[in-house]
ZAKOLTOR-673219 format. One line per 4 residues: number of its first residue (from 1); their letters; for each residue x, y, z of N, C-alpha, C. Coordinates in Angstrom, 1 decimal, always signed. Atoms other than C-alpha are relative to their C-alpha. Example, Ala and Ser with C-alpha at 12.3 -4.5 7.8 and 13.67 -1.06 7.14 Angstrom:
! residues 2
1) AS) +0.9,-1.2,+0.0,+12.3,-4.5,+7.8,+0.9,+1.2,+0.0 | -0.9,-1.1,+0.0,+13.7,-1.1,+7.1,-0.8,+1.1,+0.8 $
//
This chain:
! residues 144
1) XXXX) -1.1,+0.1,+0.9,+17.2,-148.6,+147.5,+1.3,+0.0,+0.8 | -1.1,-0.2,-0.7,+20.8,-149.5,+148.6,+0.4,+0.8,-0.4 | -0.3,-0.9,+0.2,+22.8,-146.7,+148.7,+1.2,-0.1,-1.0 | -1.1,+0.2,+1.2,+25.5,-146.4,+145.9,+1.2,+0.3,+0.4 $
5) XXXX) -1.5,-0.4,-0.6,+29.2,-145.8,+146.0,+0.1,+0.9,+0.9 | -0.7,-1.3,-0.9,+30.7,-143.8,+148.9,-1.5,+0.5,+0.9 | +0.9,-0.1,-1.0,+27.6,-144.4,+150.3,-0.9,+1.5,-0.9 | +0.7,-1.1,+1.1,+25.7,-141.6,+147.5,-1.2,-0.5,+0.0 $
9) XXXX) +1.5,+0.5,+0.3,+21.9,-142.2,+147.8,-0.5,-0.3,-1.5 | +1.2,+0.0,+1.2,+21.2,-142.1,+144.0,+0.9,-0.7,-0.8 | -1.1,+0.3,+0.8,+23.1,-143.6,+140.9,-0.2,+0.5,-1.7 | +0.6,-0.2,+1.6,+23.2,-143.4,+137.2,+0.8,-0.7,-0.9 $
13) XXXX) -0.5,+1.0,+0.7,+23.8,-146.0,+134.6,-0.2,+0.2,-1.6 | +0.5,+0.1,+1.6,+23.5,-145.9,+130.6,-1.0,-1.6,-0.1 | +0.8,+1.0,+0.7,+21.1,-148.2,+129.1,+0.1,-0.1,-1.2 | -0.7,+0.4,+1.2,+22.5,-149.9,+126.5,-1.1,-0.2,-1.3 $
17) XXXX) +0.8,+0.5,+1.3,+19.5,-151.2,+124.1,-0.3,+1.5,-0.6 | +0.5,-1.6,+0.6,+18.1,-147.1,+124.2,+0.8,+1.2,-0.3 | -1.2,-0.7,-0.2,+21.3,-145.3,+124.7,-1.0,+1.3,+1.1 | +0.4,-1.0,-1.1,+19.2,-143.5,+128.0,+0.6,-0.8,+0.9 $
21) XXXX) -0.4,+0.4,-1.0,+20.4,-143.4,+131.0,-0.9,+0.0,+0.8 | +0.8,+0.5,-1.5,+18.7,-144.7,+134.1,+0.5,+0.4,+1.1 | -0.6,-0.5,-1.2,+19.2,-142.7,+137.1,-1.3,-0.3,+1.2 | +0.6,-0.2,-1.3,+17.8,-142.9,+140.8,+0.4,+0.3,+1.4 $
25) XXXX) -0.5,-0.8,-1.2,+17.4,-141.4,+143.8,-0.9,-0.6,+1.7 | +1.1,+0.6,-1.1,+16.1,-142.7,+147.3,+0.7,+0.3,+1.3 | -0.3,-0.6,-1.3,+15.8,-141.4,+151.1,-1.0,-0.9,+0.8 | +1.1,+0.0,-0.7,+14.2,-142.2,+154.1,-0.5,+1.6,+0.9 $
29) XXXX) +0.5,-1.2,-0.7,+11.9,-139.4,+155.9,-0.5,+0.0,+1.1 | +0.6,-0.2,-1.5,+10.1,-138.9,+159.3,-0.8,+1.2,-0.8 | +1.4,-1.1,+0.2,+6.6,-136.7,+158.4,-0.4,+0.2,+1.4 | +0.4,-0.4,-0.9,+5.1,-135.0,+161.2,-1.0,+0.8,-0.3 $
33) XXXX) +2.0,-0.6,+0.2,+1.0,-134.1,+161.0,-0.2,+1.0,+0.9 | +0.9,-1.2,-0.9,-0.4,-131.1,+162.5,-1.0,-0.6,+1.0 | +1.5,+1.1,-0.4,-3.5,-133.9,+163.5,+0.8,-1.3,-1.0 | +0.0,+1.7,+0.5,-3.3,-137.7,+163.5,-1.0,+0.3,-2.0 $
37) XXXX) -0.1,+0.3,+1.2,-3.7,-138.7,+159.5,-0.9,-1.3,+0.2 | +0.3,+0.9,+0.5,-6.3,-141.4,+158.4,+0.3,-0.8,-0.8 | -0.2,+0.5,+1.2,-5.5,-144.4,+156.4,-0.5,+0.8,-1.2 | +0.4,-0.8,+1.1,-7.5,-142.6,+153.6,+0.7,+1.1,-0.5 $
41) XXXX) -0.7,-1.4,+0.0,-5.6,-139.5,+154.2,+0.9,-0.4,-0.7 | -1.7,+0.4,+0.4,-2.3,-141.4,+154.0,+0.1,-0.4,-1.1 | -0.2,+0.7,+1.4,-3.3,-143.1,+150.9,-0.1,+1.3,-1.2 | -0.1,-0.9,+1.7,-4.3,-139.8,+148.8,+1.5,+0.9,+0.4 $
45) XXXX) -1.5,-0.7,+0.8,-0.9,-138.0,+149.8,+1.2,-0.7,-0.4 | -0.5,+1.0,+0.4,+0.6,-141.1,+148.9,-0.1,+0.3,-1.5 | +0.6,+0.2,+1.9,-1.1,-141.0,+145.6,+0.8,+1.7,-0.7 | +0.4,-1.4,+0.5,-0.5,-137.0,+145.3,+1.9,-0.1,-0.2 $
49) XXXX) -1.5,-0.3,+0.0,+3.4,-137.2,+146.3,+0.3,-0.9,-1.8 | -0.5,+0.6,+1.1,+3.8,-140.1,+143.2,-0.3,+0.4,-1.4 | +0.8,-0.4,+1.0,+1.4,-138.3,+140.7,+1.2,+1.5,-0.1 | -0.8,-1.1,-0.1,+3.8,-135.2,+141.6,+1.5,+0.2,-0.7 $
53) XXXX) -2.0,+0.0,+0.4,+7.4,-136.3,+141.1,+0.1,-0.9,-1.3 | -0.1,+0.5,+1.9,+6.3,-138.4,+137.5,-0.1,+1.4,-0.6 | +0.2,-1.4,+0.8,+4.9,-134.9,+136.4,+1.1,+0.5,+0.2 | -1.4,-0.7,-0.2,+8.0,-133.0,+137.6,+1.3,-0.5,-1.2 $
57) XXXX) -1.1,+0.7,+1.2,+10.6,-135.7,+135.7,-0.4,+0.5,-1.4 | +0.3,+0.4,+1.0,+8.3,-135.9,+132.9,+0.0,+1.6,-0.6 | -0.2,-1.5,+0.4,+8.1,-131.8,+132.4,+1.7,+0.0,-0.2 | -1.5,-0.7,+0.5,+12.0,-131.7,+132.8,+0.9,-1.1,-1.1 $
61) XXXX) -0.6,+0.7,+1.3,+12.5,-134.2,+129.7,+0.3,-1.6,+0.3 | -0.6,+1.4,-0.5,+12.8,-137.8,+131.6,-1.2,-0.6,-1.3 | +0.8,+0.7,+0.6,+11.6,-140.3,+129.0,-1.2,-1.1,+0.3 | +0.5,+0.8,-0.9,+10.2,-142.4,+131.3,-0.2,-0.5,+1.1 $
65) XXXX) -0.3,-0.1,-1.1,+9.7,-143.7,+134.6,-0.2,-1.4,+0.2 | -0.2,+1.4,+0.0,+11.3,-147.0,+135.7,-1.0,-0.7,+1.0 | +1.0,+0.9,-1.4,+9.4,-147.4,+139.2,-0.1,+2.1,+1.1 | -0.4,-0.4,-1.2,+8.6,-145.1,+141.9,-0.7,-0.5,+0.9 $
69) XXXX) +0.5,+0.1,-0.9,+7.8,-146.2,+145.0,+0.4,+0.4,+1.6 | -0.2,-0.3,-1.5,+7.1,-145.7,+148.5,-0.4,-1.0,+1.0 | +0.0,+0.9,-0.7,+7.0,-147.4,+151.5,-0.1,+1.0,+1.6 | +0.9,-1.4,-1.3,+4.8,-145.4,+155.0,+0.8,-1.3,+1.4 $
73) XXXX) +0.6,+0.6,-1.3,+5.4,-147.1,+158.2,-0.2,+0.9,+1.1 | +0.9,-0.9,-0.9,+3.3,-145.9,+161.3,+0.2,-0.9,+1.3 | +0.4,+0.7,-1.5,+2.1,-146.9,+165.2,-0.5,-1.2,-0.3 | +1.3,+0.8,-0.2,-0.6,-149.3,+163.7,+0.5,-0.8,-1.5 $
77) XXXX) -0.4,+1.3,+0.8,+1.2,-151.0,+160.7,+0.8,+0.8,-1.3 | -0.2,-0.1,+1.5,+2.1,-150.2,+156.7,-0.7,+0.7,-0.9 | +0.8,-0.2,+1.2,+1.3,-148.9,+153.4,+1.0,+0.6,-0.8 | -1.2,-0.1,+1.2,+3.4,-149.6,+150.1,-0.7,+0.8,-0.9 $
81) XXXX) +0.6,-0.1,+1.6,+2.4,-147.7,+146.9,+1.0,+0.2,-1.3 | -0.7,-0.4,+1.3,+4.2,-147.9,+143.4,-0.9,+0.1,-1.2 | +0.6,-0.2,+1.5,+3.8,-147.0,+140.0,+1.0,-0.4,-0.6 | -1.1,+0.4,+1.3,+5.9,-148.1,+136.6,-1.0,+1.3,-0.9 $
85) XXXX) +0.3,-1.3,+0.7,+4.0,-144.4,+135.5,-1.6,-0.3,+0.0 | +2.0,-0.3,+0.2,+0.2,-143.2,+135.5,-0.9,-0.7,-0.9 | +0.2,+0.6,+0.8,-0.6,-144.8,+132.5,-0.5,-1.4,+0.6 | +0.1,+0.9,-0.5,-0.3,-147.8,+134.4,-0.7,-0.4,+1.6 $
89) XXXX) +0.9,+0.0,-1.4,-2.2,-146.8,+137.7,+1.1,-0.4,+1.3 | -0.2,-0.2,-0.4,-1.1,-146.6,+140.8,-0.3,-1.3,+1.3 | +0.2,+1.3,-0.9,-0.4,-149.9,+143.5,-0.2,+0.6,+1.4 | -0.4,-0.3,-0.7,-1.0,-149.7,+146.5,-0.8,-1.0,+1.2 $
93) XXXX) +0.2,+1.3,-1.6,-1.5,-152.4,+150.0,+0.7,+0.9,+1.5 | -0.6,-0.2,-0.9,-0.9,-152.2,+153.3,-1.1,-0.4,+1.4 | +0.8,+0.5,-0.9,-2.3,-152.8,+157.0,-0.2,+1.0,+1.4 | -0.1,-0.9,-1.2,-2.2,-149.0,+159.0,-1.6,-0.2,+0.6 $
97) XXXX) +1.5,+0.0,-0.9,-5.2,-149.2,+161.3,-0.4,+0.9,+1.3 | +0.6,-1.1,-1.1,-5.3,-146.4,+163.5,+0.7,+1.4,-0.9 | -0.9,-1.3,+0.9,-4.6,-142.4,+162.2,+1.2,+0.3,+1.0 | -1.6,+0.0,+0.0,-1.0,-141.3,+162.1,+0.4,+1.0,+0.7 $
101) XXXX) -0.7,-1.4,+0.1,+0.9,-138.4,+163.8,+1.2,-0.3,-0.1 | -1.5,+0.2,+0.6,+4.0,-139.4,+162.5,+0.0,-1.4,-0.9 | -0.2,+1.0,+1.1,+5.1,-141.6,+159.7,+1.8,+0.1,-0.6 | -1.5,-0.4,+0.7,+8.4,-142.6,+158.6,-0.5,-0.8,-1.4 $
105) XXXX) +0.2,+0.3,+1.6,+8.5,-143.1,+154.6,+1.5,-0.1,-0.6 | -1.2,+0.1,+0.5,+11.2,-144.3,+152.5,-0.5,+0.2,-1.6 | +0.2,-0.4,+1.3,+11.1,-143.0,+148.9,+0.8,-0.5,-0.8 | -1.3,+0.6,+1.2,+12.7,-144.8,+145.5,-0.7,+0.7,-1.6 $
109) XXXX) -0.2,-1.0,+1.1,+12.9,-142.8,+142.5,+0.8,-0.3,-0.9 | -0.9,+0.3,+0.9,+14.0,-144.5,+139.2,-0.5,+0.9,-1.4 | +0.6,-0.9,+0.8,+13.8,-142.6,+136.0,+1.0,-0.1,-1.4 | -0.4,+0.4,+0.9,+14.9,-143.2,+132.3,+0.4,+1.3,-0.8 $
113) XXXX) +0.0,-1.2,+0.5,+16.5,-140.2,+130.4,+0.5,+1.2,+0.7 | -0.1,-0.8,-0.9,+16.8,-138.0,+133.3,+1.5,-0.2,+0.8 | -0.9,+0.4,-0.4,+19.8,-137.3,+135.0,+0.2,-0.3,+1.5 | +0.4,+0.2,-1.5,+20.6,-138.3,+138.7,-0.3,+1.3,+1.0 $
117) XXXX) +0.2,-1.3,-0.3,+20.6,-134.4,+139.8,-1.7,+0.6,-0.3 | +1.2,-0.2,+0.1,+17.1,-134.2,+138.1,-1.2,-0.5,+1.1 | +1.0,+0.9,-0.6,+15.7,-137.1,+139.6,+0.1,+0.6,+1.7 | +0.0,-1.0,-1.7,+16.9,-135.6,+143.2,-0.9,+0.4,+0.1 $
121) XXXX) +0.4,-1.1,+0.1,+15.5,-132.6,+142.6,-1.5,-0.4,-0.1 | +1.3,-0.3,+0.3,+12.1,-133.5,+141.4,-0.2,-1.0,+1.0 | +0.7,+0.7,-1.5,+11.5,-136.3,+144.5,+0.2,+1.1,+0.9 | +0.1,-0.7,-1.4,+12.6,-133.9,+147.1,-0.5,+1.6,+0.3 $
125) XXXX) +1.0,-1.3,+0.1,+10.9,-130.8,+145.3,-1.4,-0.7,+0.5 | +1.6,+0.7,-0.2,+7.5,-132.9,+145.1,-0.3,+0.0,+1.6 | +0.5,+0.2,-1.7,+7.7,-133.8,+148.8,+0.4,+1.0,+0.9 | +0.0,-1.3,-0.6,+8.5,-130.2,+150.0,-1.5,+0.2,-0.7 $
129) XXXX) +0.9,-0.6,+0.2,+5.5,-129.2,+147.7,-1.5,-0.8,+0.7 | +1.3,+0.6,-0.3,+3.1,-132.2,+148.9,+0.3,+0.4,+1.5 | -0.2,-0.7,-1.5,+4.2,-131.4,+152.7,-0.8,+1.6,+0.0 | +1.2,-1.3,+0.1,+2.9,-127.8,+151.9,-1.5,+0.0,-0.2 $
133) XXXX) +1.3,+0.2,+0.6,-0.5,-128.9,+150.3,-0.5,-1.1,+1.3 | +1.0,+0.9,-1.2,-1.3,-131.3,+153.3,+0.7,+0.7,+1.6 | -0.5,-0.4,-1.7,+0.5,-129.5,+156.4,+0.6,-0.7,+0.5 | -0.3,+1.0,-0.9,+3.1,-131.6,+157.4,+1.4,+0.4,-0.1 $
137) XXXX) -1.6,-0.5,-0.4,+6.8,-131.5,+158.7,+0.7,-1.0,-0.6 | -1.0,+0.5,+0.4,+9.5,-133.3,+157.1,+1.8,+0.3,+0.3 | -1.1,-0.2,-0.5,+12.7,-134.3,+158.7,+0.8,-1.3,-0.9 | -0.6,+0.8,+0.6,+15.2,-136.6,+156.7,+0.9,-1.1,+1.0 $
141) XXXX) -1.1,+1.4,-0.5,+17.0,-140.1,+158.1,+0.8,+0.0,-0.5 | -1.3,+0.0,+0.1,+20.5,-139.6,+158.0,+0.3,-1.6,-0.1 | -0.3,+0.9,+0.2,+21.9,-143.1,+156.9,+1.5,-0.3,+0.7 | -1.1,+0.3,-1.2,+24.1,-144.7,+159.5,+1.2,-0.4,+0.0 $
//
């Protein structure tokens, strides 16, 4: 996601037909594994981080969820996955072919209802809590 005025990672707009607002939030990260990561791996904390931060929104009142996605890159290649919400299942491609000890990920976080302080919150809670549940380090890309 480009970054919004003044250079602000997230934004928030009214949506005129619902009278909700549409907010989002997006970073890039650097992960750091205890042990190299298998594609397989990478794909269920992929899966775990997006299943994480819909539930989070969706508990603190967001009506809906516009998109989230993410985007892995590694030593040995890719791996995109999005959702437009659970309901709808969960995308995901890509071409990593050796396991990981480092991964940089860029996260996009849109959300209908919710405010842009929520949406924060529940992406960069989720991915403190999925970092805890798989053992991994998380360091944030400062934007240049």
């Amino acid at each position: 996601m480009a970054h919004g005025d003044k250079g602000k990672p997230f934004h928030e707009t009214p949506h005129e037909e619902e009278g909700l607002s549409i907010s989002g939030y997006g970073s890039t990260f650097v992960l750091r594994f205890s042990r190299p990561f298998s594609l397989d791996e990478i794909k269920v904390l992929a899966a775990d981080l997006i299943k994480s931060i819909e539930g989070t929104l969706m508990r603190s009142g967001a009506k809906g969820i516009g998109h989230i996605k993410i985007h892995i890159r590694g030593r040995s290649g890719y791996l995109r996955a999005d959702t437009i919400g659970s309901k709808y299942g969960i995308y995901m491609d890509g071409t990593i072919s050796e396991p990981e000890g480092s991964l940089q990920m860029t996260i996009n976080t849109i959300a209908l209802g919710s405010s842009k302080e929520d949406v924060h919150r529940a992406t960069r809670g989720s991915l403190e809590d999925t970092a805890k549940r798989f053992n991994f380090m998380v360091d944030e890309v400062k934007p240049q």
